[in-house]
C-alpha positions as CSV (number, residue, x, y, z in Angstrom):
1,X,27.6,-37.9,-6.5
2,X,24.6,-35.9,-4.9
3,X,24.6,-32.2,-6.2
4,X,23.6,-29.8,-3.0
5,X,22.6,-26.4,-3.5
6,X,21.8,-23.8,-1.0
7,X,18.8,-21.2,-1.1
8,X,18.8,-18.2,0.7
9,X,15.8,-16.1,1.1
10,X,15.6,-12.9,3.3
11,X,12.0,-12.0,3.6
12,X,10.7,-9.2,5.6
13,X,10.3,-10.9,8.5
14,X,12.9,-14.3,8.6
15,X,15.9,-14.9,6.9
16,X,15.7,-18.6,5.9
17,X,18.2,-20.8,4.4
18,X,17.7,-24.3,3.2
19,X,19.8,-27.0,1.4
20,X,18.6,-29.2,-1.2
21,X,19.6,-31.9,-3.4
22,X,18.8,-32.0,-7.5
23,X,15.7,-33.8,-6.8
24,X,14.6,-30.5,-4.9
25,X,14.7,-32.8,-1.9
26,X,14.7,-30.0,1.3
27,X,17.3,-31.5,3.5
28,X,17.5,-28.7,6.3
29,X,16.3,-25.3,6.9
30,X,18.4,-22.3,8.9
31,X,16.5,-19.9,10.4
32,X,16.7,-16.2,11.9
33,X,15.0,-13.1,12.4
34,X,16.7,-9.4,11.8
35,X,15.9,-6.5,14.3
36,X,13.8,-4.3,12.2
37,X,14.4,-0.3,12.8
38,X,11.4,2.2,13.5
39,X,13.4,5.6,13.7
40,X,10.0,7.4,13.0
41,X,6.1,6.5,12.4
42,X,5.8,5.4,9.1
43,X,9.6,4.2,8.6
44,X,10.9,0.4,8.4
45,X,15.0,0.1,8.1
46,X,17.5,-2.7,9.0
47,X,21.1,-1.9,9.7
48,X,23.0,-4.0,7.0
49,X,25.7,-5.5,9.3
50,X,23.3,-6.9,11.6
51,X,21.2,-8.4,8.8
52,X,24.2,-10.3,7.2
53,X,25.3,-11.7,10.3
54,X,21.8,-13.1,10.8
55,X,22.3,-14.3,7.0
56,X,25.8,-15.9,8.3
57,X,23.8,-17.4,11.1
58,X,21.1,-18.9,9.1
59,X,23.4,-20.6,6.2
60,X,25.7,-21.8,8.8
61,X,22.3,-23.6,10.7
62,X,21.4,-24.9,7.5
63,X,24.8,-26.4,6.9
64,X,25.3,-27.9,9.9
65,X,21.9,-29.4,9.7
66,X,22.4,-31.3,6.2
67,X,24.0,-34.0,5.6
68,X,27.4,-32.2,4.0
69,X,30.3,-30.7,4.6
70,X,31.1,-27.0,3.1
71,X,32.9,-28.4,0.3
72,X,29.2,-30.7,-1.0
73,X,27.9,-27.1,-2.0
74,X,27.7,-27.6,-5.6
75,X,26.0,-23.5,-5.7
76,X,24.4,-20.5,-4.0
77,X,21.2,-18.7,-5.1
78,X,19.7,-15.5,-3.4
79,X,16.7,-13.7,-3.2
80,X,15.1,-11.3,-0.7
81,X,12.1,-8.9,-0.6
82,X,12.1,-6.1,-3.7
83,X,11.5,-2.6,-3.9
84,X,12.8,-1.0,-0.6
85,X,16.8,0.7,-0.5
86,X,19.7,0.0,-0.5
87,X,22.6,2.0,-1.8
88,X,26.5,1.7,-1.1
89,X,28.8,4.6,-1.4
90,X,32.2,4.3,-3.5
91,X,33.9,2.0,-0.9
92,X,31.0,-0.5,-0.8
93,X,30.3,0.3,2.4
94,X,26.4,1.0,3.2
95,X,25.3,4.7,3.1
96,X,22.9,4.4,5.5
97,X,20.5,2.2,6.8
98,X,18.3,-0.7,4.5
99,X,15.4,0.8,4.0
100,X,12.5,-2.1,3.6
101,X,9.5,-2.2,1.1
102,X,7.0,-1.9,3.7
103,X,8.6,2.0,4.6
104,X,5.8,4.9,3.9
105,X,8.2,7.9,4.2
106,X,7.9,9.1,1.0
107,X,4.2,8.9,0.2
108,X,4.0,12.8,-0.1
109,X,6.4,12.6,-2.9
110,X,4.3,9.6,-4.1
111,X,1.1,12.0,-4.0
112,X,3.0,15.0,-6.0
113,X,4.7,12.4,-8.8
114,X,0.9,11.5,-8.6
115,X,-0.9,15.0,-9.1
116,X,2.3,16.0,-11.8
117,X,1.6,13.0,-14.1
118,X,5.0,11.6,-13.3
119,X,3.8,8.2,-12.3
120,X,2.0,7.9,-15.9
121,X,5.2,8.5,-17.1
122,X,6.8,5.8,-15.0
123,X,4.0,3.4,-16.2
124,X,4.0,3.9,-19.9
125,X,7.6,3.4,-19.9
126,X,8.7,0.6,-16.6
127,X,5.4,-0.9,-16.6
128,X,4.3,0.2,-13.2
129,X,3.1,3.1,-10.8
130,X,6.1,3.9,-8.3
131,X,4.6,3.4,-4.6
132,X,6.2,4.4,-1.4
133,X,8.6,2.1,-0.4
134,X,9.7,2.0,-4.3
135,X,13.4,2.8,-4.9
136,X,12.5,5.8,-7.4
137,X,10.4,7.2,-4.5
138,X,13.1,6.7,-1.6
139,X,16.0,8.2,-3.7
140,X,13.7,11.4,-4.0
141,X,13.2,11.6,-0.5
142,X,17.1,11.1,0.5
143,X,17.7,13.9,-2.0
144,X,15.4,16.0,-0.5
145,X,15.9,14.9,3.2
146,X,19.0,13.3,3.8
147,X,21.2,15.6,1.2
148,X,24.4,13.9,2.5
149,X,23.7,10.6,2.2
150,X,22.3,11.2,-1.3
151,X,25.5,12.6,-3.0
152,X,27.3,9.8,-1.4
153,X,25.2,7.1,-3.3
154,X,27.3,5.0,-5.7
155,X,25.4,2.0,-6.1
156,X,21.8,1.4,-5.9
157,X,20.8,-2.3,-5.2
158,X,18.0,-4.5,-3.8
159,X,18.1,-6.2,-0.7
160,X,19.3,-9.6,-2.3
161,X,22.0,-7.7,-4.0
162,X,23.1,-6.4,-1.1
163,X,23.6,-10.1,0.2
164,X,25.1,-11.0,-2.8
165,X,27.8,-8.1,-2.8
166,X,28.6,-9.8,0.9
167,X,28.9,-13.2,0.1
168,X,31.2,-12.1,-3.6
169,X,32.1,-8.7,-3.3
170,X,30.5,-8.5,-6.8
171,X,28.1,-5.8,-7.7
172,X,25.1,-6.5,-9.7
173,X,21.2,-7.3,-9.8
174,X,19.1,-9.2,-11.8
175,X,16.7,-8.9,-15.1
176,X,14.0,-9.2,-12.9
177,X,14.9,-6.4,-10.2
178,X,16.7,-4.3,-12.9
179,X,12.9,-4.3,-14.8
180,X,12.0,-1.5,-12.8
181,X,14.5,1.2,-13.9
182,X,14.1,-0.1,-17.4
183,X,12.4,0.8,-20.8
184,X,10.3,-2.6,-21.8
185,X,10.5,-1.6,-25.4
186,X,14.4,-2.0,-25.2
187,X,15.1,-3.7,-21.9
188,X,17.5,-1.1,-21.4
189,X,17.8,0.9,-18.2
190,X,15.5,4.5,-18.9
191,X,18.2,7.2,-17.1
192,X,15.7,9.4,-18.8
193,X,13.1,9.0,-16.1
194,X,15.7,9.6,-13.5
195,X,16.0,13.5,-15.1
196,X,11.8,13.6,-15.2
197,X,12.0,12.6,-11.4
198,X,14.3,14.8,-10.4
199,X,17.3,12.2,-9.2
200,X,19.2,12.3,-12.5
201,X,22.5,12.3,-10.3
202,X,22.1,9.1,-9.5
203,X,21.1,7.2,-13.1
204,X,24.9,6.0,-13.6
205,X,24.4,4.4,-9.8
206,X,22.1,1.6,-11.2
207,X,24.1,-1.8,-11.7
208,X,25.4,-4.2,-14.1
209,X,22.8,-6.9,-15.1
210,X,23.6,-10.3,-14.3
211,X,20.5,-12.8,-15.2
212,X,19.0,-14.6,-12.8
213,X,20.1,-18.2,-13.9
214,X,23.7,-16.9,-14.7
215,X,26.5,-17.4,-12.1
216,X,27.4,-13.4,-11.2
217,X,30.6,-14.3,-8.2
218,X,31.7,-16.5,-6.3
219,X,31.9,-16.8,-2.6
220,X,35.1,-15.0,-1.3
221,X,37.1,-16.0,1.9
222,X,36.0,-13.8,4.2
223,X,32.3,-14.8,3.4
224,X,33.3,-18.2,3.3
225,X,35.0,-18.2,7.1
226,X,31.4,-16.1,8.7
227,X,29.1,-18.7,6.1
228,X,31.0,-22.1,6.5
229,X,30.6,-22.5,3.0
230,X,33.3,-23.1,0.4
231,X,35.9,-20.1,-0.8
232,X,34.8,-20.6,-4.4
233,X,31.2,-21.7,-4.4
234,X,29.4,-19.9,-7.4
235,X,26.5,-17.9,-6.8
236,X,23.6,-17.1,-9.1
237,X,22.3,-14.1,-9.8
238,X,19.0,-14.7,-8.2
239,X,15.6,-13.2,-8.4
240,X,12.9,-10.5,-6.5
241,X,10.7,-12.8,-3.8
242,X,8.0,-12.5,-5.7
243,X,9.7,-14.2,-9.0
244,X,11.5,-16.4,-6.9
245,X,8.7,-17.9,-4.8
246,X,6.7,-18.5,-8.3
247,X,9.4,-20.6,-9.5
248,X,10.1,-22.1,-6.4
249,X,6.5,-23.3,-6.5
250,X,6.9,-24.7,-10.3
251,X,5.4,-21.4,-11.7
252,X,7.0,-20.3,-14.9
253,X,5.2,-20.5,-17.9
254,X,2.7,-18.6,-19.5
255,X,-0.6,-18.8,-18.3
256,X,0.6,-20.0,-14.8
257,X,-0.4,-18.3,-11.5
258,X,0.7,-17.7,-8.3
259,X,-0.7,-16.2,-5.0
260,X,1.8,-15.5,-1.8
261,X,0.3,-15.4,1.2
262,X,3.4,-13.7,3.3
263,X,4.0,-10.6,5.0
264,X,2.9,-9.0,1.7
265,X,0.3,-10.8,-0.4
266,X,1.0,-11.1,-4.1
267,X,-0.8,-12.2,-7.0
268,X,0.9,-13.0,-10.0
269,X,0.5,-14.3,-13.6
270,X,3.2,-15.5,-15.9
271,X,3.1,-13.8,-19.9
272,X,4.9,-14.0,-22.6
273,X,4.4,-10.9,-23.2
274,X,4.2,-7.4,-21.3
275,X,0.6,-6.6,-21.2
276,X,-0.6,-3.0,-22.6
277,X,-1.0,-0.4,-20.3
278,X,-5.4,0.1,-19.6
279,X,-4.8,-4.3,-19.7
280,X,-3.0,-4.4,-16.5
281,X,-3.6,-0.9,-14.7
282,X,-2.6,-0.7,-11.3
283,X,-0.6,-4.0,-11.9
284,X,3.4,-4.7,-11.7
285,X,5.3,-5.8,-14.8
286,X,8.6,-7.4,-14.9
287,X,11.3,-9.5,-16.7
288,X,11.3,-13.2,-15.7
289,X,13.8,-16.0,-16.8
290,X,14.9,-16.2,-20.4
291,X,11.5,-14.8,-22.2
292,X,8.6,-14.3,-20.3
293,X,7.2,-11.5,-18.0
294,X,5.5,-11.4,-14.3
295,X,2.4,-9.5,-14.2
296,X,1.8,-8.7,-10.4
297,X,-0.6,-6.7,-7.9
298,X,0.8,-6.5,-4.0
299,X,-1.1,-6.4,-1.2
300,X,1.1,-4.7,1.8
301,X,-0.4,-6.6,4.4
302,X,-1.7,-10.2,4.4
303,X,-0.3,-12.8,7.0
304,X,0.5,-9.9,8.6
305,X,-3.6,-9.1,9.1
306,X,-3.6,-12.7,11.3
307,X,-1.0,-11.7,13.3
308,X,-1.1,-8.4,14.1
309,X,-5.1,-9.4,15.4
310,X,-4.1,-12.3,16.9
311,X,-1.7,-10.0,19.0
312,X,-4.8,-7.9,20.4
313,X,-7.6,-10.6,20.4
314,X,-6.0,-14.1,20.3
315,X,-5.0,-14.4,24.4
316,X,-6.8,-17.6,25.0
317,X,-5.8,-18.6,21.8
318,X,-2.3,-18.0,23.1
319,X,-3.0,-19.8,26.1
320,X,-4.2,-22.6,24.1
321,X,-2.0,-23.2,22.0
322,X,0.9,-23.0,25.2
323,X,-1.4,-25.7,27.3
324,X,-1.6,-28.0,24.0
325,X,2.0,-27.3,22.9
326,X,1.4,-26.1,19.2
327,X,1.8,-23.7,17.2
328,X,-1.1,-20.8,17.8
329,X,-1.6,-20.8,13.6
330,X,-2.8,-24.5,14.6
331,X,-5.5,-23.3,17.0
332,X,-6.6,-20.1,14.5
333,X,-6.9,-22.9,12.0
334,X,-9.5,-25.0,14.0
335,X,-10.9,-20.8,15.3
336,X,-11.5,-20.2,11.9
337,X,-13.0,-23.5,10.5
338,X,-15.6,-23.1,13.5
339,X,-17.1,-20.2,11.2
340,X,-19.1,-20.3,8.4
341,X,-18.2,-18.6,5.1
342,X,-19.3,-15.0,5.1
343,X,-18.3,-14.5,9.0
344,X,-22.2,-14.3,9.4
345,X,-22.2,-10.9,8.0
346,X,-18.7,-9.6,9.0
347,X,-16.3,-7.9,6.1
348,X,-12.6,-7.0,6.3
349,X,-10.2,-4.6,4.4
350,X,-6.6,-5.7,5.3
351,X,-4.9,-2.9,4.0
352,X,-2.9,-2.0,7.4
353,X,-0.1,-0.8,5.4
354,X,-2.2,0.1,2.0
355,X,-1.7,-1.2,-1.3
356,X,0.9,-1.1,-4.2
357,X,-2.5,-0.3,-6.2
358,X,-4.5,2.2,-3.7
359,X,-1.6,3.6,-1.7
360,X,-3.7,5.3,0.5
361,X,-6.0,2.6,1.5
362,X,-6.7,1.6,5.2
363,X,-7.9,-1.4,6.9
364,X,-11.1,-1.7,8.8
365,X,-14.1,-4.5,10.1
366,X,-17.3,-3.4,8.4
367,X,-21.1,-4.6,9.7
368,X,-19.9,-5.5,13.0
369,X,-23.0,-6.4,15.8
370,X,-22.8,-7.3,19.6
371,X,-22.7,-10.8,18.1
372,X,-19.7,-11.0,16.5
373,X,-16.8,-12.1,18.3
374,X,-13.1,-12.9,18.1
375,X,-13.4,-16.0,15.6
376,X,-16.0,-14.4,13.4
377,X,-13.6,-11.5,13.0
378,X,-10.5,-14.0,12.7
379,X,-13.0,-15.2,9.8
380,X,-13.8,-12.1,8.1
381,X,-9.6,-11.3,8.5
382,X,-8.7,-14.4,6.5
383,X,-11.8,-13.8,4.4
384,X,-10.6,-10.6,3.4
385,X,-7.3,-10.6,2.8
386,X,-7.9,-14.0,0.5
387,X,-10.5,-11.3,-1.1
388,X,-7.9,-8.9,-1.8
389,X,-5.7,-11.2,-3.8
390,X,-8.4,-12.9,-6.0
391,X,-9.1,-9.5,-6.7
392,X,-5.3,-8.6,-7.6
393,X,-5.9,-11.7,-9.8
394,X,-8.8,-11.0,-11.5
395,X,-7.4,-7.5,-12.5
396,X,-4.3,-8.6,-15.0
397,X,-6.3,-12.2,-15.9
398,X,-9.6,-14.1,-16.7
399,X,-9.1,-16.9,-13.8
400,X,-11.1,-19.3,-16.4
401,X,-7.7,-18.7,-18.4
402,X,-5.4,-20.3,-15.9
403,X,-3.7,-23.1,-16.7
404,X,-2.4,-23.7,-13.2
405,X,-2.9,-21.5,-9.9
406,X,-0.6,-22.1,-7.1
407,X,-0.5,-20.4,-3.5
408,X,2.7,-20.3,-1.4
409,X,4.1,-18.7,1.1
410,X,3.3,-19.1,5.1
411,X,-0.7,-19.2,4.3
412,X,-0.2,-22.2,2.4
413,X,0.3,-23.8,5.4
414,X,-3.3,-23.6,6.4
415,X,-5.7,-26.2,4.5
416,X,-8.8,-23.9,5.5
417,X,-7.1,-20.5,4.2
418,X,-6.5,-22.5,0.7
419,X,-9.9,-23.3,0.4
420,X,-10.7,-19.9,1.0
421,X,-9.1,-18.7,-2.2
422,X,-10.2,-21.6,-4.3
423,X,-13.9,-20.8,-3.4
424,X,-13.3,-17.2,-3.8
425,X,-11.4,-17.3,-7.0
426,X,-13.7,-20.5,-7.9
427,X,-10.6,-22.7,-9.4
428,X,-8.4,-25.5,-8.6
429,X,-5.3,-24.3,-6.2
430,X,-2.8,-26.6,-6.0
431,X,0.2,-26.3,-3.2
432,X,3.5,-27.4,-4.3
433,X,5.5,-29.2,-1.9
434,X,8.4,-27.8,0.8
435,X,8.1,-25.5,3.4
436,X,10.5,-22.8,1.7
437,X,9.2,-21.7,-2.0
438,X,11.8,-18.8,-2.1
439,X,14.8,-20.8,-0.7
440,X,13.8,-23.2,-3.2
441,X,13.5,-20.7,-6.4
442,X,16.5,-19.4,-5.6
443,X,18.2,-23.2,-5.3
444,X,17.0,-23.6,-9.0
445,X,18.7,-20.4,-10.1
446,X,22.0,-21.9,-9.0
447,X,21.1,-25.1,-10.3
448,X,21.1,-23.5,-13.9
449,X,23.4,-21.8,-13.1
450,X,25.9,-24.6,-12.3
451,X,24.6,-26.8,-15.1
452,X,23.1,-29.0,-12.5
453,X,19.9,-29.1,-14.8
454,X,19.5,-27.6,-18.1
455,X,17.3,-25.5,-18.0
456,X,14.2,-23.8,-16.0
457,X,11.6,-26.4,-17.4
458,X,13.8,-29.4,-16.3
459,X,14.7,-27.8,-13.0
460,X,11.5,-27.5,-12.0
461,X,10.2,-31.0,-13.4
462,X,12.8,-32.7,-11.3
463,X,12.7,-30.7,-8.2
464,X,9.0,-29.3,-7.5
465,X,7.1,-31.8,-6.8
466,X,2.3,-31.2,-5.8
467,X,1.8,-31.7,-2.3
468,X,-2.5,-31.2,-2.4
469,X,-5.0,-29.4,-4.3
470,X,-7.9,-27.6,-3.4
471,X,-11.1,-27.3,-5.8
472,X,-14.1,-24.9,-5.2
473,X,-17.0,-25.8,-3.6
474,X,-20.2,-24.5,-5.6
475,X,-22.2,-23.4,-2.4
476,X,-19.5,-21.7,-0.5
477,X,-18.6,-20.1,-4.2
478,X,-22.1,-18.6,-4.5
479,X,-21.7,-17.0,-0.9
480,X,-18.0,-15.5,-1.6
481,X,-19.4,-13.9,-4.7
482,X,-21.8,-11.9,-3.2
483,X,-19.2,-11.0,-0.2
484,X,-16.2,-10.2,-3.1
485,X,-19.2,-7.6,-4.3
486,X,-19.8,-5.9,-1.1
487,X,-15.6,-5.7,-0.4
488,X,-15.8,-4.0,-4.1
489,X,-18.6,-2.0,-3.3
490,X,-17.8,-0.9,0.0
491,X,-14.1,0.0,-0.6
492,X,-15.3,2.4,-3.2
493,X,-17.6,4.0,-0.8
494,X,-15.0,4.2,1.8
495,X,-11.9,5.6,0.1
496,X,-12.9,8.9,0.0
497,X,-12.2,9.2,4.1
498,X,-8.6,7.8,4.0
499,X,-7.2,10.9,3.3
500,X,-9.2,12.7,5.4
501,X,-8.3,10.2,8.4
502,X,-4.6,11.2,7.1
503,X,-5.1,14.8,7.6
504,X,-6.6,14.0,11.1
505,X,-3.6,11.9,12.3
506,X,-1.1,14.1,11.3
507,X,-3.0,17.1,13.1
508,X,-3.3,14.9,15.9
509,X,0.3,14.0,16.1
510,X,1.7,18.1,15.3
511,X,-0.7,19.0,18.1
512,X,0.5,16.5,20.5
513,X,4.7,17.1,19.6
């Protein structure tokens, strides 16, 4: 009898949901897109209703697209983007709005945490500097700005917990997530940092832990009649995106690494250990699995550079990809390929929405001429943001230490882009196979979690399988090292204006309201 087990990763941008068997065979994928909410500049919510019914719509697509009935669903595992809001009040009922990672509202109290030495004190103790759309940072501001909605907090959770309190009606995150309310000496949530920060009322709102491979509810039957899934199906605990989409992609032991190419870009290494502070500065450290730790630096804004210049320079690309009836990534692929490394001279920042590690950073095309067209900026856009993330990889690791490096997420999709990094980062990168990493690292936590396989190793062995590597090509290496010098070099020289172009927006905008 064939075990199924369903993934459900809510990103972003798409909720997905795919079913796979034990072999880590995908056998259908569900897809839909939430509204997002822009109340203000700066701000990114969801309303929570609407995103589970576009979870309910998704795992219902994917069920009806595999070859089972409800009943085949041998287990459920979540994940969903970290960091961001979302807090219930005592009825369970939302408090306000989901407020997504990608959210900038409370940078000001980012910049006085900053000039207090209250982020150091964050770092020493959870292993990372607060940015932000961090939790710690949004509960400040709803203190401060939305007073009502602050005392009626209850429960703080992540976005996956969210989905999971909906499918169980159990309350609870995960090692992983819980990691950054917690001391790393002890593992033990640090309510003493709540008091520093000024949101001690809300320190006995953080939830149980449930680990990720560890079934935390099952589905109830209300979920079950808007799902189609069983009344009773278990559901793991689940992990972050960023832990699940590493494991998804067979990244889990030490020495392993991982680059996501999504909405965000991420660069990740797997340690058995938490590194010391001055090893991993400006890096992310958290709890993953049974014993080991994910060292990570985020970029805000990496497939999301493609897109959001495709949207203002990519009409006859557009057109072309509508006449030839494929997908426009296809024809930026082939746009892209056309140009030599370097973008004959063209550089890119893609820090549209800054970076976990230089908050205040902006994006911007430097050494542009009248020569330079669409496709050598296209070029220098997926030049840079592959920059960016070999960078966030050579900050917490020596790449010559790797024992694997894996990239996933949608940019894995594109052969060229892949090559990109492995010349920039001058190793092997392999792609694992699948179309949905985090669907599928979240279908392995509710494999372990069910007992379909034993354990993470043999999970992964039987259902992650290599679909190509990339190696580095020595030529195009030479080139990228003297471009990743002049993104180094320039992005020093630059910074000091981003706050200064700040200050000139905000005039700006005050002047015209």
């Amino acid at each position: 009898m064939t075990d199924w087990l369903l993934g459900i990763d809510a990103g972003l941008t798409n909720v997905k949901a795919a079913v796979y068997d034990e072999s880590g065979a995908e056998r259908s994928v569900g897809v839909a897109s939430p509204a997002d909410l822009a109340p203000a500049p700066d701000r990114a919510e969801r309303d929570l209703d609407e995103l589970w019914s576009v979870v309910t719509s998704a795992v219902s697509e994917a069920i009806e697209d595999a070859p089972i009935s409800d009943e085949d669903v041998t287990g459920v595992g979540v994940t969903a983007h970290g960091h961001g809001l979302y807090a219930l009040d005592g009825s369970g009922d939302p408090v306000r709005p989901g407020i997504k990672s990608t959210d900038n509202r409370a940078v000001g109290i980012r910049d006085e945490w900053e000039r207090e030495g209250l982020l150091d004190e964050v770092e020493a103790v959870a292993g990372y500097r607060p940015f932000a759309g961090d939790p710690l940072c949004l509960l400040a501001w709803l203190k401060r700005e939305e007073p009502d909605a602050y005392d009626a907090v209850e429960t703080v959770l992540f976005c996956k917990d969210y989905l999971k309190h909906r499918l169980t009606g159990v309350v609870c995150t995960d090692e992983m997530e819980a990691s950054a309310f917690t001391d790393h000496s002890t593992s033990e949530y640090a309510t003493d940092l709540f008091d520093s920060l000024g949101i001690g009322e809300v320190a006995d709102a953080l939830p149980p832990i449930t680990p990720s491979w560890e079934v935390c509810g099952e589905v109830t039957e209300e979920a079950a009649a808007e799902t189609g899934l069983d009344p009773g199906t278990p559901v793991a605990s689940g992990l972050h995106d960023v832990g699940a989409t590493a494991l998804g992609s067979g990244v889990h032991r030490d020495g392993q690494a991982m680059l996501i190419v999504g909405t965000w870009g991420q660069s990740i290494v797997v340690r058995e250990e938490p590194p010391g502070r001055d090893e991993a500065a400006g890096s992310i450290t958290r709890r993953y699995l049974e014993d080991g730790w994910l060292v990570y630096r985020g970029n805000r804004s990496a497939a999301t550079c493609v897109d959001w210049f495709a949207e203002r320079a990519g009409t006859d690309w557009h057109r072309e990809a509508r006449e030839k009836e494929v997908s426009p990534y296809e024809v930026y692929e082939r746009v892209v390929d056309s140009v030599p490394p370097g973008a004959e001279g063209l550089l890119f920042h893609p820090f549209l929405h800054g970076s976990t590690a230089r908050p205040s950073a902006r994006a911007g095309f430097y050494g542009l001429r009248e020569s330079h067209g669409s496709a050598e900026m296209l070029r220098a856009v997926y030049e840079g943001v592959a920059i960016a993330q070999c960078e966030g990889v050579r900050g917490i690791a020596d790449p010559s230490s790797l024992s694997t490096v894996r990239l996933g997420g949608g940019g894995a999709k594109s052969p060229v882009w892949v090559q990109i990094f492995a010349d920039l980062l001058e190793a092997p990168i392999e792609v694992a196979d699948g179309s949905e990493a985090g669907a599928r690292g979240a279908a392995i936590c509710a494999a372990v979690a069910t007992g379909v396989h034993a354990s993470h190793g043999d999970a992964v062995d039987a259902m992650v399988g290599l679909e190509r590597a990339h190696d580095p090509d020595p030529d195009r290496a030479e080139t990228y090292r003297h471009l990743q010098r002049t993104f180094r070099e320039t992005l020093d020289r630059i910074e000091p204006t981003w706050d200064r172009l700040e200050e000139l927006r905000e005039r700006t905008a005050t002047e015209d309201g």
